[in-house]
C-alpha positions as CSV (number, residue, x, y, z in Angstrom):
1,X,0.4,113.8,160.9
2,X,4.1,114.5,162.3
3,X,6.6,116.8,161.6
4,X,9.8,115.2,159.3
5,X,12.7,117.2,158.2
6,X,11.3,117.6,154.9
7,X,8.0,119.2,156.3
8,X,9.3,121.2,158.7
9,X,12.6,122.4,156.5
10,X,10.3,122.9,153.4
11,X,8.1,125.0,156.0
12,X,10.7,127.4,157.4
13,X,12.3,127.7,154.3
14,X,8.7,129.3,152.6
15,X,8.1,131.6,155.7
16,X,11.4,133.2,155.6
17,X,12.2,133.4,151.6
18,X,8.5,134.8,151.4
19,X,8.5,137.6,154.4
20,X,12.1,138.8,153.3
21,X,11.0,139.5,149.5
22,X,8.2,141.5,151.1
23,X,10.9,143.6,152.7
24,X,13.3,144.4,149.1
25,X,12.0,145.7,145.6
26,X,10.6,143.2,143.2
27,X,13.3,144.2,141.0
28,X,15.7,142.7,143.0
29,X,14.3,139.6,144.0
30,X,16.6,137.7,141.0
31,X,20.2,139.1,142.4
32,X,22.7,137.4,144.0
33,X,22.4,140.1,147.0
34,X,19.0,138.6,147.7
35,X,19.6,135.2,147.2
36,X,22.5,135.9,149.9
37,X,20.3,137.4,152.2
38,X,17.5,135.1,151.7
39,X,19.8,132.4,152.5
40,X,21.0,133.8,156.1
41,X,17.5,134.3,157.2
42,X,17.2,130.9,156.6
43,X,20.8,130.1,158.1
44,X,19.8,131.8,161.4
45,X,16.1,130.1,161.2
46,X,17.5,127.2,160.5
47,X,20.3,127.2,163.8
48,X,17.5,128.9,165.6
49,X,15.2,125.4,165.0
50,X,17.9,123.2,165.7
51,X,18.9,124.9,169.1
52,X,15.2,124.4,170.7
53,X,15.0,121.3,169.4
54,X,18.1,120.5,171.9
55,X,15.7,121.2,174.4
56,X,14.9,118.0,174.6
57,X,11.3,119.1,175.6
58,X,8.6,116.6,175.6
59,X,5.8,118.5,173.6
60,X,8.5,118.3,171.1
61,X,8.9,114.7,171.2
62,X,4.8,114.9,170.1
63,X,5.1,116.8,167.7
64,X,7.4,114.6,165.8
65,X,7.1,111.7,167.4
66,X,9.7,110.9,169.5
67,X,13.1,112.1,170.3
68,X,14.9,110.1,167.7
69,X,13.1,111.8,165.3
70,X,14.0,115.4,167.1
71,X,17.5,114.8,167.1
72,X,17.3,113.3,163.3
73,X,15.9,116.4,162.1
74,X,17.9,118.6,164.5
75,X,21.0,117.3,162.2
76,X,19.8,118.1,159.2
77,X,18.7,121.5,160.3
78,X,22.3,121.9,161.3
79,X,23.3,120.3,157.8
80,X,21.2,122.7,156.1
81,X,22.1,126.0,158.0
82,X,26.1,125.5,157.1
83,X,24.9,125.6,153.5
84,X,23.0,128.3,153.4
85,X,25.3,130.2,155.2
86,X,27.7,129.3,153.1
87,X,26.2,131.3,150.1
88,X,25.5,134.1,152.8
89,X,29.4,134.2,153.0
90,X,29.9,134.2,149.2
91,X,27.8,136.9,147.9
92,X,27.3,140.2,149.5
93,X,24.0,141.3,151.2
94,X,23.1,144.4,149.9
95,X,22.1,146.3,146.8
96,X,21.6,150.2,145.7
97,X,18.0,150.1,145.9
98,X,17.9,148.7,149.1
99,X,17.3,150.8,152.6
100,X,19.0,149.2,154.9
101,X,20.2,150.1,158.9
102,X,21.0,147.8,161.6
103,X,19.1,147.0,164.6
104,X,21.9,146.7,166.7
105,X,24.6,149.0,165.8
106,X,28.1,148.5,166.6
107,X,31.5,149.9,166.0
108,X,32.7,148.5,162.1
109,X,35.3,146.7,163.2
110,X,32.9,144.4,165.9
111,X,30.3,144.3,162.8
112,X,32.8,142.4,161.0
113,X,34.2,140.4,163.4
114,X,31.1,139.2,164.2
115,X,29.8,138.2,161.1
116,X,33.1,136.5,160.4
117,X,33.0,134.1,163.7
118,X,28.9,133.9,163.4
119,X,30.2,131.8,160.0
120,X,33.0,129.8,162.2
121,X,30.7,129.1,164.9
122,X,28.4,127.2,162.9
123,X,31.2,125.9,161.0
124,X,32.0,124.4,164.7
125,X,28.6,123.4,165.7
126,X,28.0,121.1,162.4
127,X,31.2,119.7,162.1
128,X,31.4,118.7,166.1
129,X,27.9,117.5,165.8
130,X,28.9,114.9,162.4
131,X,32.6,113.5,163.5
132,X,31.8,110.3,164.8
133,X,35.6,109.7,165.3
134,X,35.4,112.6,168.4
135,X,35.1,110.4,171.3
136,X,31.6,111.5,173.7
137,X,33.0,112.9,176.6
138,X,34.5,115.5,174.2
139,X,31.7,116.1,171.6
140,X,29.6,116.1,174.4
141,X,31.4,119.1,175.9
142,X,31.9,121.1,172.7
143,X,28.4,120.4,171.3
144,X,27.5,122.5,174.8
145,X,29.0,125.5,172.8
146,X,26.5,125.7,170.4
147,X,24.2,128.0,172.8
148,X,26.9,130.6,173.5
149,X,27.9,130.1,169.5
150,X,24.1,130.9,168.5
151,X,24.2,134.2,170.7
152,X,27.1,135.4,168.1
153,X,24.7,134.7,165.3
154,X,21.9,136.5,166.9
155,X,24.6,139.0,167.4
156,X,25.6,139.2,163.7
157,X,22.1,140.0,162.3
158,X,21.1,142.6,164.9
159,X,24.6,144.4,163.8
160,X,24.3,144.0,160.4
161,X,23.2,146.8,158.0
162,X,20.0,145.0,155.8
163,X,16.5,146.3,154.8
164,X,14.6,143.7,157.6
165,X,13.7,146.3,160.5
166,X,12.7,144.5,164.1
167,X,9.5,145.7,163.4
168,X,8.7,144.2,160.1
169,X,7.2,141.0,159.6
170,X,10.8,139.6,158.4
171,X,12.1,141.0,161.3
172,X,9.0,139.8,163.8
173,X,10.1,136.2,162.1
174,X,13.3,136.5,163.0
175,X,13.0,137.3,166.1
176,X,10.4,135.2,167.2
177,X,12.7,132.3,165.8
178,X,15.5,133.7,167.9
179,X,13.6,134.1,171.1
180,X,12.6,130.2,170.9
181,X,16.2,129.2,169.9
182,X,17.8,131.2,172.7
183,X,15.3,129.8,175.2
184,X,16.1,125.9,174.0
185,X,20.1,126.6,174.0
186,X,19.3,127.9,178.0
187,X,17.2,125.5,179.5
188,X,19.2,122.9,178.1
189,X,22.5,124.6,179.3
190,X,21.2,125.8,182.4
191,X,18.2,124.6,183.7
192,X,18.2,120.5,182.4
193,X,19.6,119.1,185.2
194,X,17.6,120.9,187.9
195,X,13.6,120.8,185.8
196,X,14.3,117.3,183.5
197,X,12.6,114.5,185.2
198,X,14.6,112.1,186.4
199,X,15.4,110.2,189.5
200,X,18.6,108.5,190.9
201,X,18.6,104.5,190.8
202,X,21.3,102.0,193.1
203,X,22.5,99.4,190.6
204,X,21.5,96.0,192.4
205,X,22.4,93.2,189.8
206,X,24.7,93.0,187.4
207,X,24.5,89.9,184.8
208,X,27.6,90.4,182.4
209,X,28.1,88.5,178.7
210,X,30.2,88.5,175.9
211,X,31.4,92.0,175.3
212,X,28.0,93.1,177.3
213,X,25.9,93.4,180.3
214,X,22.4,93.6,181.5
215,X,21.9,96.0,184.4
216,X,19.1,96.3,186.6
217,X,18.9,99.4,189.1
218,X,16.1,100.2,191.7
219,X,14.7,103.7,192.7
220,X,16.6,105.0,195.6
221,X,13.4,107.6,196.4
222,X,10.6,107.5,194.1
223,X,11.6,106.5,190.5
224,X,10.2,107.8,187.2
225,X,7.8,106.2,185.2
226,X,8.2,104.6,182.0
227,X,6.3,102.3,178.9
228,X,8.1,99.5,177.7
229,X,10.5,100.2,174.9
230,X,11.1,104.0,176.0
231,X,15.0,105.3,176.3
232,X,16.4,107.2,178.7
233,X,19.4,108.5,179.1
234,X,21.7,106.8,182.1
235,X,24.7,108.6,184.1
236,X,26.3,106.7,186.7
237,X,27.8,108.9,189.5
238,X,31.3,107.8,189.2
239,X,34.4,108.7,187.9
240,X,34.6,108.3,184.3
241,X,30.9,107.0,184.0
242,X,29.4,110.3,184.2
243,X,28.3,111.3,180.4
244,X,24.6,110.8,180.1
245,X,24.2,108.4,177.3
246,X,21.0,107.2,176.2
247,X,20.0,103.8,176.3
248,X,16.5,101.4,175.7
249,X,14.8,100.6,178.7
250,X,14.3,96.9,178.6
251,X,11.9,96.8,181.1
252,X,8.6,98.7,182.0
253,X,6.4,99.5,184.9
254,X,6.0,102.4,187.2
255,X,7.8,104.9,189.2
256,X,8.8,102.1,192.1
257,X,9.7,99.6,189.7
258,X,13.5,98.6,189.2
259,X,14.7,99.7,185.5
260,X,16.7,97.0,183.0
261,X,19.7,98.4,180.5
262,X,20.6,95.8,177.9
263,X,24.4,97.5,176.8
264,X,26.5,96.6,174.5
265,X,30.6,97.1,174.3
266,X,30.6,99.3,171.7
267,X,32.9,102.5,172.6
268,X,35.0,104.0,174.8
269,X,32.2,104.3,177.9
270,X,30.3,101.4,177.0
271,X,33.4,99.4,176.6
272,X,34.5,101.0,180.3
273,X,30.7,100.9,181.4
274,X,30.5,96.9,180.7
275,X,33.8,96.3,182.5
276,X,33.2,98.4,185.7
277,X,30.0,98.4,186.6
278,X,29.2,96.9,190.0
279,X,26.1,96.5,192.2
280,X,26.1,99.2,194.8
281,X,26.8,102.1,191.7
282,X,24.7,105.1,191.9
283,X,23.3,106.6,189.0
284,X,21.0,109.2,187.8
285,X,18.2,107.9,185.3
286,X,16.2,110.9,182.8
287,X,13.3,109.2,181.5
288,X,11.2,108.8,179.6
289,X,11.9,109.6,175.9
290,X,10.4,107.8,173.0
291,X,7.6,107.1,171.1
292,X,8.3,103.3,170.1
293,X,5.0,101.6,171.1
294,X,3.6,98.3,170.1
295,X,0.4,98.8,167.3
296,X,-2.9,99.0,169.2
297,X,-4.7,96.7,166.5
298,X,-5.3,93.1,165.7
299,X,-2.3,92.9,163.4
300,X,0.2,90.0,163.7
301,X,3.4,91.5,164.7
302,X,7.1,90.7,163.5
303,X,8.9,92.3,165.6
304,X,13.1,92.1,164.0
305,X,15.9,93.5,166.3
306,X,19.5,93.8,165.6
307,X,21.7,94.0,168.1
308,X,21.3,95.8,171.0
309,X,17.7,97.0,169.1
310,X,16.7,94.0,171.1
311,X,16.1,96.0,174.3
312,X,12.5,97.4,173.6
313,X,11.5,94.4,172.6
314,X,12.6,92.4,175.7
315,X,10.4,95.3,177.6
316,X,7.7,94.5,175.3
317,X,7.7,90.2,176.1
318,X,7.6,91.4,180.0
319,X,4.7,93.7,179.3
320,X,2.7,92.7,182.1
321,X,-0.2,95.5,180.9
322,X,-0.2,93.2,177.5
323,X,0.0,89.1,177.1
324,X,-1.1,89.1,173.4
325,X,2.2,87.5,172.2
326,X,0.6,84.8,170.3
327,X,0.5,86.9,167.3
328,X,4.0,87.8,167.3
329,X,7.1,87.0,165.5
330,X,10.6,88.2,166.8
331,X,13.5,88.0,164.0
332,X,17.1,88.5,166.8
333,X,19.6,89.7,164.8
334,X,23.2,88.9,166.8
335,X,26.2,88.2,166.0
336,X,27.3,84.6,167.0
337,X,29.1,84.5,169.9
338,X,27.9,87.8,171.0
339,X,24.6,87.3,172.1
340,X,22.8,89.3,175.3
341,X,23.3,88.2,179.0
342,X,20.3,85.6,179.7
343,X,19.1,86.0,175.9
344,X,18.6,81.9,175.7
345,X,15.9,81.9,178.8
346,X,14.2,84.8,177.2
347,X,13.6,83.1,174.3
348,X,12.6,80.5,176.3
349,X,10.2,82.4,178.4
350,X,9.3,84.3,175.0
351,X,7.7,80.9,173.4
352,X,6.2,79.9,176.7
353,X,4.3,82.8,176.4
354,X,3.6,81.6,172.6
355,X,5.9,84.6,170.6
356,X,7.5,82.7,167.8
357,X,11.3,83.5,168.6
358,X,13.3,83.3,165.4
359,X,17.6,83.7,165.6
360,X,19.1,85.1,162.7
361,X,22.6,84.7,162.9
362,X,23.8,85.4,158.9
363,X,23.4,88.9,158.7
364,X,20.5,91.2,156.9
365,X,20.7,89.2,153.9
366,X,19.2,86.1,156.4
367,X,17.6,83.7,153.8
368,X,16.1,82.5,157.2
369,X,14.2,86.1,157.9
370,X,13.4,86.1,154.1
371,X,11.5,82.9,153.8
372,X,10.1,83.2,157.5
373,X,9.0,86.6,156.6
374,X,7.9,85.9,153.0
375,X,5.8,83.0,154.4
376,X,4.1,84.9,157.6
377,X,2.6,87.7,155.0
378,X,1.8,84.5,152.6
379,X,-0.1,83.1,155.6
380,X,-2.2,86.6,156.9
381,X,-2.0,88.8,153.9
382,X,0.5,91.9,153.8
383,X,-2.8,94.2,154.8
384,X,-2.6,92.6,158.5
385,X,1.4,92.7,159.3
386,X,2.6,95.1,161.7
387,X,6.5,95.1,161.3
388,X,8.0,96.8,164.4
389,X,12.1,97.5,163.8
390,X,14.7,98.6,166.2
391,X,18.8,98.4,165.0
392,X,21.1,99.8,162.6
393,X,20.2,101.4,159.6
394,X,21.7,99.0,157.1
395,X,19.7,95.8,158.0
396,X,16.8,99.0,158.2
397,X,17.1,99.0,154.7
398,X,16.7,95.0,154.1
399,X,13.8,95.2,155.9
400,X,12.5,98.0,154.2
401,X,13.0,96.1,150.4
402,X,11.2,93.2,152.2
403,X,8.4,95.0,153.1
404,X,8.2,96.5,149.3
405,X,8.8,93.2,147.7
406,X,6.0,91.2,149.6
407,X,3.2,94.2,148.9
408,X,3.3,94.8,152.7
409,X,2.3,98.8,153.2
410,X,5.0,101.0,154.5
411,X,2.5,102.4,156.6
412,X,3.0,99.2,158.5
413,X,6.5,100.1,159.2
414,X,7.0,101.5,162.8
415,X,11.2,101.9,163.7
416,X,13.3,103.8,166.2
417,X,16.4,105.5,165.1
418,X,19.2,103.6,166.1
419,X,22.0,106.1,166.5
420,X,21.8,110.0,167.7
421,X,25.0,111.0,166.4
């Protein structure tokens, strides 16, 4: 079983409500002073989650399956935090009965001034982390306050006068949550570039399309290794191509083996990115990441991409450690007139190979993917489809009301998140 956000929000949540009502009179437990201070334990649990999550460290990626899904719940434990500390802010912390010191003391004015940019930072860190509108190079900067910004929270509850002692269990909790943020926030600030894995490529061909370009760069030393359909996350060492963005490998193989990028002009360094790059371009490659991985069983597999979510699934048709395409089904979403360098010979080479290829050029209300669909589970039965998804979350949802309307299980549902931010 993974971790979701629900799980692990509903988990952290219980801990923290429960050890800080062991720490105040019964009496109290229905004010508004301890649902205030109920909620910043949270808050700071919360921000504490969401900055080792950043980590981007791979046992994390097991625990909830992949990266995409780190980062999705990483948002919402952001999401959550602002709230909670919002009715932190509103009502006051503190009652008569209560016996309450601070771990940390400082002079009254810091105390204040703390808790009052503890609130801002977080007000930053959320915020930065939702406006889409904030081009990368910049969010990506900011978002590298949110470390520093956490150390204010930390900050705030050592200095603030409550009835949690380091020594409780609210306070062991709290701290043990801290600790593990802290240590996220400063390997990923400090230490990623130097301990990540990750290799630097040469860019040797360069196949450009419509709006689009398919890259393929070689190991300059020894490479990383990689399955087919992993991300990484590609930074070229030039000027204004520097940002690490992460992008589907569409290729697989081992640490010698050239790596393929499928990108698509769809911002401001992907737009520059497709119009720039040139064979000879260095660039620095951290891989793997992802947890997107064919089904292991004797399923027949529809396999529906949408847009650049065709990449893992062009690393999947040049498997060469699998050549059991004969069961599969490949619904390519495009745009007309915006199709993928080279996409026509890969369907080509796709039904040599005996994957049905399907193009679905009408949008996520395709009567083409419904019929073809609808008549694939009337063939084989729902019980042996495999539906493997990668693309943007509104034709996620078609598929998903496909699924339920034919009686295929959602269990048979694997998909990668489309977008990080």
């Amino acid at each position: 079983m993974r971790l979701n956000s629900r799980l692990l929000l509903t988990l952290l949540a219980a801990i923290s409500v429960t050890v800080v009502l062991a720490e105040i009179p019964s009496a109290t437990w229905a004010s508004t002073a301890s649902l205030s201070l109920a909620s910043g334990v949270v808050a700071l649990v919360f921000m504490a989650m969401a900055s080792l999550l950043g980590s981007r460290w791979s046992w994390l990626e097991d625990l909830f399956g992949g990266l995409d899904r780190v980062y999705e719940v990483h948002k919402w434990l952001g999401v959550w935090a602002l709230v909670l500390a919002s009715v932190h802010l509103v009502f006051k912390a503190g009652a008569p009965e209560w016996e309450v010191a601070s771990i940390l003391p400082l002079p009254s004015y810091w105390t204040r001034l703390v808790r009052q940019l503890s609130y801002v930072a977080l007000v930053v860190i959320v915020l930065l982390a939702l406006n889409r509108k904030i081009p990368y190079g910049q969010w990506r900067w900011w978002h590298k306050l949110s470390g520093p910004l956490f150390v204010v929270v930390v900050l705030h509850w050592l200095s603030f006068k409550s009835p949690i002692a380091l020594d409780s269990p609210a306070g062991l909790w709290l701290a043990a949550c801290a600790a593990l943020g802290l240590a996220g926030a400063a390997y990923k600030l400090l230490l990623y570039p130097f301990l990540a894995r990750h290799a630097e490529y040469r860019l040797t061909r360069v196949e450009p399309g419509v709006a689009s370009v398919r890259l393929e760069l070689e190991p300059v030393g020894r490479g990383v290794p990689f399955e087919a359909g992993q991300f990484a996350f590609l930074r070229f060492l030039h000027a204004g191509l520097r940002e690490p963005h992460p992008f589907t490998l569409a290729s697989g193989g081992g640490p010698g083996q050239p790596v393929q990028f499928v990108i698509r002009a769809l911002g401001d360094y992907t737009t520059q990115l497709v119009a720039e790059a040139r064979p000879g371009m260095r660039a620095e490659v951290y891989a793997p990441f992802g947890r997107f991985r064919r089904p292991n069983g004797g399923d027949f597999e529809v396999w529906v991409g949408g847009g650049v979510g065709l990449s893992p699934f062009i690393a999947w048709l040049h498997d060469t450690s699998r050549q059991d395409l004969a069961k599969v089904t490949l619904f390519n979403f495009q745009t007309p007139g915006r199709g993928f360098p080279g996409v026509d010979e890969l369907a080509a080479d796709a039904r040599k190979r005996g994957a049905d290829w399907v193009e679905v050029s009408d949008g996520p209300d395709s009567a083409v993917f419904a019929d073809r669909f609808a008549w694939l589970v009337g063939q084989v039965g729902p019980e042996r489809i495999s539906v493997c998804f990668c693309g943007p979350k509104g034709l996620l949802t078609r598929v998903r009301a496909e699924i339920a309307r034919l009686g295929v299980p959602a269990s048979k549902l694997r998909y990668e998140q489309f977008e990080f931010r």
